[in-house]
ROTORNU-836956 format. One record per residue: residue in one letter; z, y negated, x negated of N, C-alpha, C, CB in turn. Coordinates in steps of 0.2 Angstrom, whole numbers, plus 5000, padded with zeros to 4 digits. Each point is the difference from the previous one (the first is absolute). Glycine has a CB too. Layout:
<rs>
AZYXZYXZYXZYX
...
</rs>
This chain:
<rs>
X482951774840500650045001499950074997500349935010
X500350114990499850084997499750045006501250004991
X498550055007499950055007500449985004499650104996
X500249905009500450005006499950075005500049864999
X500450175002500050065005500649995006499650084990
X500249905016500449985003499750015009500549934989
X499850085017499650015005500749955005499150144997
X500549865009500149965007500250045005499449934997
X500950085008499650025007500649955007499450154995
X500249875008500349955005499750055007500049864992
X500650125015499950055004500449965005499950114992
X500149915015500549965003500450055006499349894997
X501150095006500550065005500149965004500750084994
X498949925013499949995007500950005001498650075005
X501849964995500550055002500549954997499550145000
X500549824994500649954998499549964997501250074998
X498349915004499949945002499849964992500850015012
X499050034984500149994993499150004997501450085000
X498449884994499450024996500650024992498549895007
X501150174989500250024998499650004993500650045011
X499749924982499650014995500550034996499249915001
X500450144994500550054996499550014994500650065010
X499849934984499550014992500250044996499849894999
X499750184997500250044995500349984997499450045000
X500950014998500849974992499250004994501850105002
X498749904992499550014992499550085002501349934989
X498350085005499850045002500150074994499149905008
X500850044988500150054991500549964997498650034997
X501650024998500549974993499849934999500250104994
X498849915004499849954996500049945003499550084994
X500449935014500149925003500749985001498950015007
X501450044991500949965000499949964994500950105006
X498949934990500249974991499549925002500050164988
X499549845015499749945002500549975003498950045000
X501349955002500549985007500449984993500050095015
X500349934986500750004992499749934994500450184998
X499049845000499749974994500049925004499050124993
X500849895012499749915005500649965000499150055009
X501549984995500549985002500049954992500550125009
X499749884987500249964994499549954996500550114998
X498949915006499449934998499949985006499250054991
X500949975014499549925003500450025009498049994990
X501849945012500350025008499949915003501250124998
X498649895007499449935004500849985005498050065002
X501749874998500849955005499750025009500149844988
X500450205016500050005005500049945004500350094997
X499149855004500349955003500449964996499850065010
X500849914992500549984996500550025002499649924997
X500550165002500550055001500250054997499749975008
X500150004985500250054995499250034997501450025006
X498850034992499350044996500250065001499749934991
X499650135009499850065001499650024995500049985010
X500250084989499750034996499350035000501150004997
X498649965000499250004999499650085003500249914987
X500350165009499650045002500050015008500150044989
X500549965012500250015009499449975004501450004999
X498849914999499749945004499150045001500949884992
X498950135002499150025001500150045004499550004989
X500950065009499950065004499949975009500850094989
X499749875012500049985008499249975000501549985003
X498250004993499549965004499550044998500449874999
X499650194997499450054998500050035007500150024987
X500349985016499950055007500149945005500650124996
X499649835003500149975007499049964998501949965002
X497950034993499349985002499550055001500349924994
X499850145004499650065001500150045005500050014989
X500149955018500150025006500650005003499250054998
X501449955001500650005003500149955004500550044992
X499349895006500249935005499450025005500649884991
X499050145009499650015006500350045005499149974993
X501250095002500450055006500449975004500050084993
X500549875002500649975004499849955004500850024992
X498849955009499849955002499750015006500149974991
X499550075009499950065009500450035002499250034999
X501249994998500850025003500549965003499850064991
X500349865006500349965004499749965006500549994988
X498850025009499549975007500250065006498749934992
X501350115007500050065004500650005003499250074992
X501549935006500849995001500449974996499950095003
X499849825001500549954997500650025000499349915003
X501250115002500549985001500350054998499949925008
X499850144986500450054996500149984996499650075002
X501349984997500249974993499650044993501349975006
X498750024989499750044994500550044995499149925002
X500650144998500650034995499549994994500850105009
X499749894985499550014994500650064995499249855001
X500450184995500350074997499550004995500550075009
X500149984985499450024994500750024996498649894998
X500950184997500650014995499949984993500450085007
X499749904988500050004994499749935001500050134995
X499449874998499449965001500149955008499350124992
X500449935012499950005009500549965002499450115002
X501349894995500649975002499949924998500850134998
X498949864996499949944998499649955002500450044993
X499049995009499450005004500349975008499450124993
X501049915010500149995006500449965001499850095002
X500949894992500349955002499649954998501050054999
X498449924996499749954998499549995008500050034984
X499850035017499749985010500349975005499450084999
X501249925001500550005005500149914999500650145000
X499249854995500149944997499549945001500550064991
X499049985008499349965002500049995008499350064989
X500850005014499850015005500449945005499850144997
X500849844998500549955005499849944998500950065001
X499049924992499749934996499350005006500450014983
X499150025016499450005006500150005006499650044994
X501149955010500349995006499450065007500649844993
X499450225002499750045003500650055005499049984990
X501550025009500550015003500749994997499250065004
X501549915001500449964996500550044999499649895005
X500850094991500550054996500450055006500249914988
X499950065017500350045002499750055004500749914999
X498650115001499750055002499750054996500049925009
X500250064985499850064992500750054998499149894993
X500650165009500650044996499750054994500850005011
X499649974985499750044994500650054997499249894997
X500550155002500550054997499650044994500750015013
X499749994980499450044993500550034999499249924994
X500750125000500050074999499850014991499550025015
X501049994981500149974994499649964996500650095001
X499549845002499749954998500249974994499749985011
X499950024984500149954994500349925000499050074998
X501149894999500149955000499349954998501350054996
X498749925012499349985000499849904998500050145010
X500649864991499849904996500649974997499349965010
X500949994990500649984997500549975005499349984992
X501250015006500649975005499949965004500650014992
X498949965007499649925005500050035006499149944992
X500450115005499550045008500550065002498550004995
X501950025003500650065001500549945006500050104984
X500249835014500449975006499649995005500649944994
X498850045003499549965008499850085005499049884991
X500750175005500250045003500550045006499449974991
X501150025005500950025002500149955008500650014984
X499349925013499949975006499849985004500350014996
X498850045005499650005003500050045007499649984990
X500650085007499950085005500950015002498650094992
X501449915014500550045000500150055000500049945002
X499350104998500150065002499550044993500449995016
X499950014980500050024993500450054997499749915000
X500050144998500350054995499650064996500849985008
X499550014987499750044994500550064999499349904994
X500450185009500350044998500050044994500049985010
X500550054986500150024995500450065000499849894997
X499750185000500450054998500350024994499450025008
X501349974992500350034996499949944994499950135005
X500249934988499549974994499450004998500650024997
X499049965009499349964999500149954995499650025012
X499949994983499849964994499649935002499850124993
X499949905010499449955003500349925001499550115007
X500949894999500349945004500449974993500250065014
X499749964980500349974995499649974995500950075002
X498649934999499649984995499449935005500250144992
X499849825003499949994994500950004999498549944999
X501750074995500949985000500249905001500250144989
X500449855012500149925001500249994993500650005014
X499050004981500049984996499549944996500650125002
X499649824994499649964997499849955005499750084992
X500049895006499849915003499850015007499649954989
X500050105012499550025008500649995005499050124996
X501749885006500450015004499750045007500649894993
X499150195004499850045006500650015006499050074991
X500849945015500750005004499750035008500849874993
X499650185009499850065005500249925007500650174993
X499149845011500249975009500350065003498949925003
X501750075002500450045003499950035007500649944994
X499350115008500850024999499750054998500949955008
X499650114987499850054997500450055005499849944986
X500050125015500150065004500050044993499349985012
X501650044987499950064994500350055004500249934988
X499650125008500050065003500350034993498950005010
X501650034991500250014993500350094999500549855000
X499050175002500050085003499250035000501149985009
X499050084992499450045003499349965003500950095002
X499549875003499549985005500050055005499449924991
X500850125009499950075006500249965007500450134990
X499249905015500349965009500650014999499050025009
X501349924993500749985004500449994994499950075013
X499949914980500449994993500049905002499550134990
X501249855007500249935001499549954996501350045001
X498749915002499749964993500649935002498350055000
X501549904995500349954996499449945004500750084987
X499649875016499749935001500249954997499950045007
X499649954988500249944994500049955002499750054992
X500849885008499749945006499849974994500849975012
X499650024982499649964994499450054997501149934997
X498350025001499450034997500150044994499449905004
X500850074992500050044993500450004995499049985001
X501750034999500549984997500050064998500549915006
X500150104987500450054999500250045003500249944995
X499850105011500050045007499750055000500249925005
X499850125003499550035002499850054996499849915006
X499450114992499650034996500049974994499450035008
X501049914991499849974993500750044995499449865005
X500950164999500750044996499850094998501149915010
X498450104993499750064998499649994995500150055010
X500249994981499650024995499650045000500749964995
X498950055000499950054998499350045007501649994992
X497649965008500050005006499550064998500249875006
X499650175001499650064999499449995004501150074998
X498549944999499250005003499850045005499749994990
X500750075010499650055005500449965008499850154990
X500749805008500149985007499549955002501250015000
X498549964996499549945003499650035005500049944990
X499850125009499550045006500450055005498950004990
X501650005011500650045004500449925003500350154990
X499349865018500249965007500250045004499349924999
X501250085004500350035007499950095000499649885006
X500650114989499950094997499550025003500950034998
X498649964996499350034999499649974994499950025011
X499750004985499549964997499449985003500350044991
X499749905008499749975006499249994998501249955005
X498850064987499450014998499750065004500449964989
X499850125008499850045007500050005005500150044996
X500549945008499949985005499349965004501350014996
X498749944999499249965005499550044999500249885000
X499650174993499550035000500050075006499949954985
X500550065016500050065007499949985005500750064996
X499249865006500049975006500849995004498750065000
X501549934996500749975005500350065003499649905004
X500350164994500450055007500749984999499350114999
X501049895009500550005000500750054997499349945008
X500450134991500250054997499950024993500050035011
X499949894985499750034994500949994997498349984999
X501450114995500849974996499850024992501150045012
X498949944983500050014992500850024998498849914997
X501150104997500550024995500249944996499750135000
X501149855000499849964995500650004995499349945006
X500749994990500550014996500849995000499049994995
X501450075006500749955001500549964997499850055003
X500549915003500249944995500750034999499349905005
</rs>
């Protein structure tokens, strides 16, 4: 597979009753252009639920075999009867929905106790795995700022029939607290974020007004604030 640069963590909250797995977005340009190049060559059959795309798919088992499932796995022994939150943005977003997947096919916790929520996630398998999905989790969503590029690629174009799982969270603004967002009940139609051209890069890293790139290198402060670009 290409380099892979990609991380895990997992945590849990006494307080709502939750184990908590969360994965880094991309890291560099050059592992997105990897990401982009893969999408178009190769992607492995989820079960008989469609197909995944190859880079994502590794990426989950590069970390789920290089220690993750042992984390989760003491974690559920530790607080069977927590639900699990799973998260990630970019990259991490596709990562998380492919775990949320596993995590249920492996009857390691049942759909109705996974909530997953990503964070300009790519298009990570084909329409097979985007229904089985859809009609897996109920509690599913992929949020989307603005004209984030990301959530549109690879494009729905040519034989691969690539196709987003629902529901989509567009945010079609700043993203600054207490701005509206849009709940998309269908997955990937003509709609939503798909009606916004013309996509801009610097939103892919601008979540809930901040860059959340800086933002996690300063440690999370609650008071952090950058400058950015307006829309």
């Amino acid at each position: 597979m290409p380099d892979v640069h990609c991380y895990g963590y997992t945590a849990w909250d006494p307080v709502e009753q939750a184990v908590i797995i969360a994965f880094e977005g991309t890291s560099t340009g050059f592992q997105m252009t990897d990401e982009i190049l893969s999408f178009f060559f190769h992607k492995v059959a989820f079960f008989d639920n469609g197909y995944l795309f190859k880079y994502f798919h590794d990426a989950f088992f590069f970390l789920w075999n290089g220690g993750l499932e042992q984390q989760v796995r003491t974690l559920k022994y530790q607080y069977p009867n927590y639900k699990v939150y799973i998260t990630g943005h970019s990259l991490g977003a596709s990562i998380a929905s492919i775990t949320a997947a596993y995590l249920v096919k492996w009857n390691m916790w049942a759909p109705n106790d996974v909530r997953l929520i990503t964070y300009g996630q790519p298009r990570t398998g084909d329409y097979d795995f985007a229904v089985w999905q859809a009609a897996t989790f109920p509690y599913s969503y992929r949020v989307v700022h603005h004209r984030d590029p990301v959530p549109h690629i690879p494009p729905r174009l040519g034989p691969d029939n690539v196709f987003h799982h629902r529901y989509e969270v567009w945010y079609n603004n700043d993203m600054a607290v207490g701005q509206p967002y849009t709940i998309c009940q269908e997955a990937d139609g003509d709609y939503c974020s798909n009606t916004a051209l013309n996509g801009e890069s610097w939103e892919h890293m601008w979540y809930f007004d901040r860059d959340i790139g800086e933002w996690g290198v300063n440690g999370c402060p609650s008071n952090f604030t950058t400058a950015k670009t307006p829309i």
